[in-house]
N, C-alpha and C positions, 0 to 999 in steps of 0.2 A: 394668335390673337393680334400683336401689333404687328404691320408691315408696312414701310414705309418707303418710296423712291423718290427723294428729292431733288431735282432737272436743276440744281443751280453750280453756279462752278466754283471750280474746285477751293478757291481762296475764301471762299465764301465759307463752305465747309469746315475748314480749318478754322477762322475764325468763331464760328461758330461754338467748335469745339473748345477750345482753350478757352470761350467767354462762358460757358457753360460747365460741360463735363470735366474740365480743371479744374475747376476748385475743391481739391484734393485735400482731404481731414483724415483722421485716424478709425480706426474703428469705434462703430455709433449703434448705440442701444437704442433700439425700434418699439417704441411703444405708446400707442394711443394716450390721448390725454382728456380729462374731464373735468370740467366746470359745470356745477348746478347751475341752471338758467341757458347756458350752451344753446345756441340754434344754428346749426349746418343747414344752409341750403344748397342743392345740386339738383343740376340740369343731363339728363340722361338722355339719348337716342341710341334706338337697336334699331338695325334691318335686318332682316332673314331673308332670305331667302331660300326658296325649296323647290325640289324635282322629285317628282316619282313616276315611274316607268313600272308594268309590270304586264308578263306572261298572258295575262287575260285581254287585253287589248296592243298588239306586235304596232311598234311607231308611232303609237301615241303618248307623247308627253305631258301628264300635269304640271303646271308650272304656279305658283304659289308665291306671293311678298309678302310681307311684313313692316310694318316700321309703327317703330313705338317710340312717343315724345313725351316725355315724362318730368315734372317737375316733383321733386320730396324733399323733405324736410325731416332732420335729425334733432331731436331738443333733447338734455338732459334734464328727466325728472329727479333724479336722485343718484348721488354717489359715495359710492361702497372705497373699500380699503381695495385696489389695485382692478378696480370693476367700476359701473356706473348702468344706471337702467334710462333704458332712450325708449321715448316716444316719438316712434316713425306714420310719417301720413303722405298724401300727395296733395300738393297746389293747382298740381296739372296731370292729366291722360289721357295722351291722344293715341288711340292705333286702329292704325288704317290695314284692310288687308287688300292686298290686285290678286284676282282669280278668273282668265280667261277674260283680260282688260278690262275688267270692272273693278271698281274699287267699291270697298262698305267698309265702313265701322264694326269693329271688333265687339258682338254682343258682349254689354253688363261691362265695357271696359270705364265707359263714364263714370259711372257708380264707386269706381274704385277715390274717385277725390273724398267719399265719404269717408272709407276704411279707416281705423288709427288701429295701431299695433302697439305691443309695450315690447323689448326685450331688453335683457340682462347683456354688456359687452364687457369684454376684462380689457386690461389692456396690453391684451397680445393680441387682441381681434378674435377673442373666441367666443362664439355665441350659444344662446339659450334658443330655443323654436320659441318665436316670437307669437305672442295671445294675442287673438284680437279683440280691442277693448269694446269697441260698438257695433258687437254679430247681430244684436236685435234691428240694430236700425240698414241692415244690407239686407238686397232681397238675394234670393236662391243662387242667382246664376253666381252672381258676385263673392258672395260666402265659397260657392264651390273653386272660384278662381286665388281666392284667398289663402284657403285651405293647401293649395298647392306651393302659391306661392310661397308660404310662410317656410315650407318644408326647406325648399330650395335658398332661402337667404340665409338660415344656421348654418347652413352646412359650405356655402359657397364665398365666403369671406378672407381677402387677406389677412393670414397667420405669421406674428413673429415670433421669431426664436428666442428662447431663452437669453442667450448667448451675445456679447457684441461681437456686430461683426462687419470686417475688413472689407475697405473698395477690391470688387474683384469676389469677394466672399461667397457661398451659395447655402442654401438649406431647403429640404425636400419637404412636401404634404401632399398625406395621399388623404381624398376625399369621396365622399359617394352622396347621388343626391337622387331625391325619386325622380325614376322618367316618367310618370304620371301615365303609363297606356294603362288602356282600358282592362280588365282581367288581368292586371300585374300591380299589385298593389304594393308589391314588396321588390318589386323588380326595379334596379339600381343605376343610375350609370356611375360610374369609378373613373374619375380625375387623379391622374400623377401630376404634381406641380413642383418643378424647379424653379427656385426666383435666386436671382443674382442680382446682388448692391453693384451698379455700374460705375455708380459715382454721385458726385450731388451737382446743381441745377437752379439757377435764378427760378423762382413761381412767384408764381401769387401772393406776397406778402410775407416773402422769405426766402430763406434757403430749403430744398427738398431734395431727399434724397430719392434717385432715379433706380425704382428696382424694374429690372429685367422678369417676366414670366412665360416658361415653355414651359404646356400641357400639351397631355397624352390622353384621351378618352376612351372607352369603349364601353358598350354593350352587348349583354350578349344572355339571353334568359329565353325564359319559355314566359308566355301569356297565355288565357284564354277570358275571350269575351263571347256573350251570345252561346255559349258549348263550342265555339270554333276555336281550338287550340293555333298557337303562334308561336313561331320563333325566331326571334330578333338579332340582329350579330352585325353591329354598327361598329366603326371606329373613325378615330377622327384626331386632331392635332390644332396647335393652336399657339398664339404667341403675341403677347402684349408688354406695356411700361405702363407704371404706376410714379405716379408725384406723390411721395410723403413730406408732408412739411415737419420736419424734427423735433424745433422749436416748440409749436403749437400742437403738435401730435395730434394733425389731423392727414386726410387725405386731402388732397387737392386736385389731380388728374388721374382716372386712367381713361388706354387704351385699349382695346384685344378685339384681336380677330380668330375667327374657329372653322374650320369646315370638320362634316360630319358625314360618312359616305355610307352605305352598307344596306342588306337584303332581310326584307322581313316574308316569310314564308307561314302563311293560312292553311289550314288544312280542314275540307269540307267536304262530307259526304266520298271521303277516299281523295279526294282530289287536291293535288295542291296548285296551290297558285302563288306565285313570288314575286315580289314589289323589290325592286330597287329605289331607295332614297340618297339623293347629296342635299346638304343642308350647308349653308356658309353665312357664319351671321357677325355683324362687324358692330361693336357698343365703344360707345365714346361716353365719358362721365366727365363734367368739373362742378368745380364749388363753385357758387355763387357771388 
């Protein structure tokens, strides 16, 4: 997820370090925080990028972009004893896709500033699959993009531990979230996540603690769409930082980058044909 190579020298570095990642505390209990009325806003950009090669066409490469700008908004409707229910929307969504140097607009992507979501958050960051409050007023395409995504934000969230814990400290979560292909409705991908407390960190209108995340992905199932059965076998790896603000127990930055590599095999009519896919997709989030 996060990689970073910073060309400045070496004094600078160091500096850097002791005016930051020095400021050295004891072990700190990591947990969201809720105010009724609460309005988080955050500015998101993803780019993807994608290659797929495959046995039915020898040397030719599809080549495939992404980039999504996204503006959402977090409010608290109501809050529970160690929980709080938020209503999630968009201000903004822009995504563009390049296909054979053409650029268009991501069908039904506009549409999503209408969506509003409800869900349930505790304050460990664990979530409920979030409803969506206005299905009537989305048309088809958008509802179906919806439906997906709502699957993948329960499941895809910063989790803390129980436990406090020490600069240097680590704790594991292992998660699964639908890969949304076609004739695999149950078909998974599976994230191992180690996150490690670095240390804490001047932000945005505090102190935040700086945690570390290396993820392990992979896929790997049977599909069938159309009667044409598929078999998937992807893996991939990944490594970011997150800004926790303590204090206010919110987020305030992350980072990550992911590549995703691996061969999906068709079978038709006796015949198979095999795609090779790499996928490397880079998201940057802050608050507002």
């Amino acid at each position: 997820m996060k990689s970073r190579n910073l060309r400045i020298p070496v004094a600078c570095v160091l500096a850097l370090a002791f005016g930051t990642l020095a400021l050295a505390g004891g072990p700190v209990k990591l947990r969201y925080k809720f105010k009724k009325g609460q309005n988080l806003k955050y500015g998101m950009v993803m780019d993807q990028a994608m290659e797929i090669t495959t046995d039915a066409a020898p040397g030719f490469a599809q080549k495939i972009k992404m980039r999504m700008d996204v503006g959402m908004y977090q409010k608290v409707t109501a809050v529970e004893k160690a929980a709080a229910v938020l209503d999630v929307g968009f201000t903004k969504f822009d995504a563009i896709m390049e296909m054979g140097g053409n650029k268009m607009p991501i069908p039904g992507s506009e549409g999503f500033k209408k969506m509003r979501m409800s869900m349930r958050m505790t304050e460990l960051g664990k979530m409920d699959e979030p409803k969506i409050i206005n299905a009537d007023e989305l048309d088809q395409t958008v509802k179906q993009m919806a439906e997906q995504m709502k699957k993948s934000m329960s499941q895809n969230s910063l989790i803390f531990p129980e436990n406090l814990i020490p600069v240097g400290g680590s704790w594991d979560m292992d998660t699964e979230i639908p890969a949304n292909l076609p004739g695999a409705p149950n078909l998974k991908m599976k994230f191992k996540s180690k996150y490690k407390l670095l240390g804490f960190a001047k932000c945005k209108g505090g102190r935040c603690a700086k945690i570390q995340a290396k993820v392990t992905v992979s896929l790997h199932g049977k599909a069938e769409s159309s009667g044409v059965p598929t078999q998937a076998d992807m893996d991939g790896s990944g490594e970011g930082v997150n800004l926790f603000d303590v204090k206010r127990g919110i987020m305030v930055k992350s980072e990550a980058k992911m590549t995703i590599a691996g061969d999906v095999t068709a079978t038709a009519q006796g015949q198979k044909v095999s795609s090779k896919i790499k996928m490397a997709i880079d998201l940057k989030m802050d608050l507002k």
